[in-house]
Every structure is written in C-alpha cells, then in structure tokens.
C-alpha positions as CSV (number, residue, x, y, z in Angstrom):
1,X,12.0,17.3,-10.2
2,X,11.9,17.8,-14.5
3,X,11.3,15.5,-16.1
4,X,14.8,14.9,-17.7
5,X,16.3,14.3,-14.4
6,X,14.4,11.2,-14.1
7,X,18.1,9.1,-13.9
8,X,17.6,9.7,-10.2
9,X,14.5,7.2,-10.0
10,X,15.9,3.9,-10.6
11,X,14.2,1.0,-9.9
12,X,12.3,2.3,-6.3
13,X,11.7,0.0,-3.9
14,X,8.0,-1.8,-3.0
15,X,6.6,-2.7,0.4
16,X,3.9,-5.3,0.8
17,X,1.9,-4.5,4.0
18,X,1.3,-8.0,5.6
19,X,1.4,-7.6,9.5
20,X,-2.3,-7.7,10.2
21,X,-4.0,-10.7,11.9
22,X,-7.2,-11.2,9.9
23,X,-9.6,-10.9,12.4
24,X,-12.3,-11.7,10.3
25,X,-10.5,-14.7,8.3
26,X,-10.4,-16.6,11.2
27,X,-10.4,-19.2,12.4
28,X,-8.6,-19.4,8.8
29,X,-5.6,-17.3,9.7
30,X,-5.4,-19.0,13.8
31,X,-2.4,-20.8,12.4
32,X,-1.6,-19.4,8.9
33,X,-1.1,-15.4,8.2
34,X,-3.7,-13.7,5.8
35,X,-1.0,-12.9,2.8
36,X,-0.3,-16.8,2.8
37,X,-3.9,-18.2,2.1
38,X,-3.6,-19.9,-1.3
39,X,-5.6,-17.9,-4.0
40,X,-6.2,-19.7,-7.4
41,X,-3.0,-21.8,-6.6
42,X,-0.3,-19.7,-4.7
43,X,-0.3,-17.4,-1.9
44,X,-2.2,-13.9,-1.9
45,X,1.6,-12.5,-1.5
46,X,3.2,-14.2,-4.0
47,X,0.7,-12.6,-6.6
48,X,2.4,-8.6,-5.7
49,X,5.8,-10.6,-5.3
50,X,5.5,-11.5,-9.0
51,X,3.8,-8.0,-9.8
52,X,6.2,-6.2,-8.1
53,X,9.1,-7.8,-9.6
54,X,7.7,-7.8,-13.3
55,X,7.8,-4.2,-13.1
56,X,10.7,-3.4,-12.4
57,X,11.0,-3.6,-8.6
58,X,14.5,-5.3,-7.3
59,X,13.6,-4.4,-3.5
60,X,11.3,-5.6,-2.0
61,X,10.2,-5.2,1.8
62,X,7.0,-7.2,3.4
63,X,6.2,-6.2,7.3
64,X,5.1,-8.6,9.3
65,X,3.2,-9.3,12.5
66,X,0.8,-11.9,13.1
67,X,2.5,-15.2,12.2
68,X,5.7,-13.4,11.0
69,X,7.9,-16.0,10.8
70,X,5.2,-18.0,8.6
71,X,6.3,-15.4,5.8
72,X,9.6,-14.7,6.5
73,X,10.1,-18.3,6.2
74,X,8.3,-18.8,3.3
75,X,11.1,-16.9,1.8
76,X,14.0,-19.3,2.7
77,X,17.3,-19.2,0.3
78,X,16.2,-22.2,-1.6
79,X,12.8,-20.2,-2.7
80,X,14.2,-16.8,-3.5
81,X,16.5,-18.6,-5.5
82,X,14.0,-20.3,-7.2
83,X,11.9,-17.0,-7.7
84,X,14.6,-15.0,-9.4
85,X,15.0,-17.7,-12.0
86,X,11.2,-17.8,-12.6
87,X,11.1,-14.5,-13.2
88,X,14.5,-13.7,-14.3
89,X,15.3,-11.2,-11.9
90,X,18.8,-11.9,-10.7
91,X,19.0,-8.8,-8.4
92,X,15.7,-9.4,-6.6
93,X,16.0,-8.6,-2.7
94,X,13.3,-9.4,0.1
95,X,13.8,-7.7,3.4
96,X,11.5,-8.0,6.5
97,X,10.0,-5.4,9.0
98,X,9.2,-7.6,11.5
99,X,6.7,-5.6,14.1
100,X,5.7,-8.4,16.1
101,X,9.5,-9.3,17.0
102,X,10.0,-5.7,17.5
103,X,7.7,-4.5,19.7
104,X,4.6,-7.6,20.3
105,X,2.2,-5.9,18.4
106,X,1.4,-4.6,14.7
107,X,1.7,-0.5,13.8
108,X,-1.0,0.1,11.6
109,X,-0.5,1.2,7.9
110,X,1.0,4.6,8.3
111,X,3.3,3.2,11.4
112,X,4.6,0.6,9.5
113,X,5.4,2.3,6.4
114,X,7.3,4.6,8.7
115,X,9.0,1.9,10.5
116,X,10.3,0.3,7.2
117,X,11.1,3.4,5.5
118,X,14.6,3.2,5.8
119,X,14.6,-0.2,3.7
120,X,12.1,1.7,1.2
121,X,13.6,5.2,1.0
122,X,17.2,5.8,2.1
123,X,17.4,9.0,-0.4
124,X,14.7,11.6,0.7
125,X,14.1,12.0,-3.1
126,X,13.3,8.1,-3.5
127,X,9.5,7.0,-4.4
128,X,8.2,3.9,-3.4
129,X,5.3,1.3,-4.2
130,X,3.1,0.2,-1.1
131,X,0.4,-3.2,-2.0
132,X,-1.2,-4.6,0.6
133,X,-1.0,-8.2,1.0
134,X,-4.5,-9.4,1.3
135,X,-5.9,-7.6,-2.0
136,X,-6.5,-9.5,-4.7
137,X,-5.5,-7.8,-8.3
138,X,-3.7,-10.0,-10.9
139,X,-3.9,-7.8,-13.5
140,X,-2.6,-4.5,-12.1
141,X,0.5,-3.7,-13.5
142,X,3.3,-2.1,-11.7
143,X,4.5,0.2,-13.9
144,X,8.2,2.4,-13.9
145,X,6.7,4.8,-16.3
146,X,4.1,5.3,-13.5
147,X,6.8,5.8,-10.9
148,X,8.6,7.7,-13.0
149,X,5.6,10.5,-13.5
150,X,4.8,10.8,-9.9
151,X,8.6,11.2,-9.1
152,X,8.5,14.1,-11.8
153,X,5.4,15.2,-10.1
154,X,6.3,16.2,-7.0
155,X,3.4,15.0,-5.2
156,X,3.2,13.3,-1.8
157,X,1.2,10.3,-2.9
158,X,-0.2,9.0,-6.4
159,X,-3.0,6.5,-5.2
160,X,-5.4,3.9,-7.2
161,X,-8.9,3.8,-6.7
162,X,-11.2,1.1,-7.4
163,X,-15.6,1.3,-8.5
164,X,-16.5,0.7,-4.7
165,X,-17.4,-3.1,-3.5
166,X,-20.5,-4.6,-1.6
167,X,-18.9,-4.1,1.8
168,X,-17.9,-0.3,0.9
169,X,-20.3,1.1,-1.0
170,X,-19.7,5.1,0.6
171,X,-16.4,4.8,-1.0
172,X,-13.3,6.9,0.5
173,X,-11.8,9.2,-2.4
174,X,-12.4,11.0,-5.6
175,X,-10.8,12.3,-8.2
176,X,-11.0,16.0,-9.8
177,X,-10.8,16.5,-13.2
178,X,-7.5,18.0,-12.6
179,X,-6.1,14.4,-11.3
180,X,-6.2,15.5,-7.8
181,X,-8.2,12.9,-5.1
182,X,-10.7,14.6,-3.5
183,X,-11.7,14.0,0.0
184,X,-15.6,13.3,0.2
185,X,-17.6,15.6,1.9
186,X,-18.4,13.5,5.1
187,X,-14.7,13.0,6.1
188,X,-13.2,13.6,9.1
189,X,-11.3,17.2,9.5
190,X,-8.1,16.6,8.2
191,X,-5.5,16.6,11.2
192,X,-2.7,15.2,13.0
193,X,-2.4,11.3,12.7
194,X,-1.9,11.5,16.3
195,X,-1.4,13.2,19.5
196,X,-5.2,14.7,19.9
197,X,-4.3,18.9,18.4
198,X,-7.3,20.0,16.5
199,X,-6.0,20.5,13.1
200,X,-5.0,24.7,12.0
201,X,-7.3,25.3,9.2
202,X,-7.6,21.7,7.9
203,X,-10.7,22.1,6.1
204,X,-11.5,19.0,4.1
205,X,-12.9,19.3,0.8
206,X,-15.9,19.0,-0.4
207,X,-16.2,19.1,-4.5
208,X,-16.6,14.8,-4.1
209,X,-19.9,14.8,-4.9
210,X,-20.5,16.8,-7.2
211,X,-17.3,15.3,-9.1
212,X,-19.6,11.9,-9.8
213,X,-19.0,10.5,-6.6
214,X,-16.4,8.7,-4.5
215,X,-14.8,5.4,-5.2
216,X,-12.5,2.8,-3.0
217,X,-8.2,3.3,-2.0
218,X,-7.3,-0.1,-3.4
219,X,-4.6,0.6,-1.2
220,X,-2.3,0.2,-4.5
221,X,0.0,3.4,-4.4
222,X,3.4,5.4,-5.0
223,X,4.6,7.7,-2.2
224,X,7.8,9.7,-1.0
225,X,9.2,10.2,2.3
226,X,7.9,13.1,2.7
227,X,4.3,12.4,3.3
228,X,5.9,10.1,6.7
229,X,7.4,13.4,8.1
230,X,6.5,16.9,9.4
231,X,4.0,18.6,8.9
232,X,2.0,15.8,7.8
233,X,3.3,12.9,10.3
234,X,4.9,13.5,13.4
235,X,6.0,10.0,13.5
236,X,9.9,10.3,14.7
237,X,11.8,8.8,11.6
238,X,12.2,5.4,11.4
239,X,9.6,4.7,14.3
240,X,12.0,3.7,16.9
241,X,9.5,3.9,19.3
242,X,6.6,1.4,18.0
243,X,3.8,4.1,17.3
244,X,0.9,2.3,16.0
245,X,-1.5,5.0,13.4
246,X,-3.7,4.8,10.9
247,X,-2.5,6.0,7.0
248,X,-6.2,8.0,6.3
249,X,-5.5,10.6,8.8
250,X,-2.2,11.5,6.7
251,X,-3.9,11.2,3.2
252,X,-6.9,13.2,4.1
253,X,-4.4,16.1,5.4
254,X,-2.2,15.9,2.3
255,X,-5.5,15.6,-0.2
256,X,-7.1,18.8,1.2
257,X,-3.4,20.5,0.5
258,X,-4.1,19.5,-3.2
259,X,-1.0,17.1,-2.6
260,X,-2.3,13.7,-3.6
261,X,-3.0,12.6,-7.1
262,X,-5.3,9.3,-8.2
263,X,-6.7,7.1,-11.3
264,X,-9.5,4.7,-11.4
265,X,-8.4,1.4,-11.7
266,X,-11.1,-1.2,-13.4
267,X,-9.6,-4.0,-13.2
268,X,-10.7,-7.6,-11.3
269,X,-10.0,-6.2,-7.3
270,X,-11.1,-8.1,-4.1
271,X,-10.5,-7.5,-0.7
272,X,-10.0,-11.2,0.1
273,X,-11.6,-9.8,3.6
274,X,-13.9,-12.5,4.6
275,X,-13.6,-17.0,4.1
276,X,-16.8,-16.4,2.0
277,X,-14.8,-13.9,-0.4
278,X,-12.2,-16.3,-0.4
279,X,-14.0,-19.4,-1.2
280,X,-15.8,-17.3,-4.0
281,X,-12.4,-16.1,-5.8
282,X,-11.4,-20.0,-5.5
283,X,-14.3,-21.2,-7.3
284,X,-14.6,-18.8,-9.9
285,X,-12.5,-19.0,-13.4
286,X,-9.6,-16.7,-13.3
287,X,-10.3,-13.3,-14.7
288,X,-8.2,-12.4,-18.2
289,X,-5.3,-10.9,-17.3
C-alpha cells in the first residue's frame, strides 16, 4: 500500500484479549474475571478501553471466556453511554466474542483473534490493534499514525516489546537494526500452529544475540488478516469450528520470513500475573503518564 493511499485505513478496529481464567490470580478471579480486578481505581480493561478509544479506535471487540458475562455486563447501555460522554466518542462500539458461550472453553490467543476477526477485519486490507486485558500500561499510547505506517508497510504484524520482567528474564523477541523482530536463537523451529507437519525449511533465526539481546512481546500490537490465514495459519476463517492455538507459533513463522516488525516500548508495563503483582501496583503511586 503507498503511502498516499492511506484513506483506506480509517479508524481500524482494537480487540482486547480477555477470555483467560487466571489460573494463577486465584482464588481472586473464582468469582470475578482477571480484566475486571480494580487497578489504581477501575478495572484492568477499562484502562485499554480508554486507550483504545483516545486514539482513535471507534470499534472495539473484547473475547470472553471465563466469567464472560461478568464483562459483557459490565458494559450495559447505561455505561457505554456514560463512556462515550467521558471521553467524547459518540461513535464508540463494543462487541463481544464470547468463547465460553460458543463452544465451553477459551481458544487461545491466535484462535481467538481468528474467531473475532470478522468483527476486527471485514476488508482483507483492514489493520487491527490486539491489547491484552490483564497488562498493565497507562501510558502507552495508541497511536493512528502508528497504524497508519504498518498499513503502508505491508507487514503481517508490527509488535511492542518491553526490557524483560522478573518472571521473564530469557525474553521472547528482538529487534534488528533494520526494524525487523528477530526470533532468539533457542526458539522453537518455526511451523504450523497446528496439525503436527514439520515445518519446509522454517529455519528460525538466530542474529538475537548478537543484536544486544532479546526483550518481552508486551502483547501490545497491530496486525492484518493475513497473518490468521494460509500459509501462516490454517485456521478455517472465522474459526467455526472452536480450534484452540497458541499466537507464538504464527509469529515465529512470519518473523523468520522477515515479515514482522517491532519497537522497544519503556514505559511503566506489568503483567498483573500474580495477587502479589497486583497488590504491589495498588500500593505504589501511579507512574507519570
């Protein structure tokens, strides 16, 4: 796409990934999902509902699973209503995946995104923004300029990377000095997401350490369609059929075909993973923003 035909990205679309049950939150989330725990006075979602919206997003889908209706009621008439005033977004829209509902169990990353993909994408030249719903970033800023350069890019994903926690200090990514991510050197072969083939070729590269090491996916990013479809995801469209998978597999491919770009991002970042990281966000000041 050039760069002057950037009229065809208007306003894309942002999913918040919220269908996970929190395993190790419990027994905080036995009776309240993870993306409603109240951080520093609202709800973990709220803070990439107001994100989102601030920068530009109108559409907003969140998939669901443990506790879905917890969230999806959360956003009753009276509070969307309330929202849009707040942040004077008159068009803002919140849909729902719901997995749970749909088939009694939640898809993973790269199966949900594929099951909500028609809500995020219906063009197959559409980008889209995918937050999770259990990171903690208030001062990331979701940017249309941003989308607007990956769209011109042509890349399958644009992803964020973070300096790498406590809890993940091996990191996942890098980045080249051209931009690219690079895949560390003791990945996994990159391969099918699923079905068991041994990958053709699917060499995974190794310049990450000696291009000053790897850092964390916030799991902040911009994609296209594409990167949910053949040859890198052989997920049937719109995942009618419930197929749970993992989003790594698919990046790994699509970084070792040079077809994944990333930035560091500095900012305050927390998995809000565990109660203790929880309680520890809560009793600290907030962060500048």
């Amino acid at each position: 796409m050039r760069l002057g035909a950037l009229s065809e990205v208007v306003a894309p679309r942002g999913l918040i990934l919220a269908a996970g049950r929190g395993e190790r939150m419990r027994p905080l989330t036995d009776h309240c999902p993870k993306p409603l725990l109240q951080v520093r006075g609202q709800p973990l979602l709220q803070w990439w509902i107001d994100a989102l919206a601030r920068g530009g997003v109108q559409s907003i889908v969140i998939n669901t699973g443990w506790l879905g209706e917890q969230i999806e009621g959360y956003f009753d008439a009276q509070r969307l209503s309330r929202l849009r005033r707040q942040l004077s977004k008159d068009e803002l829209s919140v849909a729902f995946s719901s997995e749970e509902r749909d088939f009694g169990y939640a898809l993973e990353t790269a199966g949900g995104i594929a099951r909500a993909l028609p809500l995020l994408a219906p063009q197959p030249q559409d980008v889209f923004w995918v937050v999770a719903g259990d990171i903690y970033a208030p001062g990331f800023t979701i940017s249309a300029e941003a989308a607007q350069r990956f769209a011109a890019s042509g890349r399958l994903a644009h992803l964020w990377l973070v300096p790498n926690p406590a809890h993940n200090p091996q990191g996942d990514f890098a980045i080249g000095p051209d931009g690219l991510a690079l895949n560390p050197v003791s990945a996994p072969a990159a391969g099918p997401p699923q079905g068991g083939h041994a990958p053709s070729g699917g060499s995974v590269a190794g310049e990450a350490a000696e291009r000053g090491g790897t850092l964390t996916f916030s799991t902040v990013a911009l994609y296209r369609p594409a990167l949910f479809a053949p040859p890198w995801c052989d997920i049937l469209p719109g995942n009618p059929q419930g197929t749970a998978a993992p989003l790594a597999p698919l990046l790994r491919k699509a970084i070792a075909a040079g077809q994944v770009s990333a930035e560091l991002y500095t900012g305050a970042w927390t998995d809000v993973g565990t109660p203790e990281r929880l309680a520890q966000l809560n009793a600290e000041a907030p962060p500048a923003r």
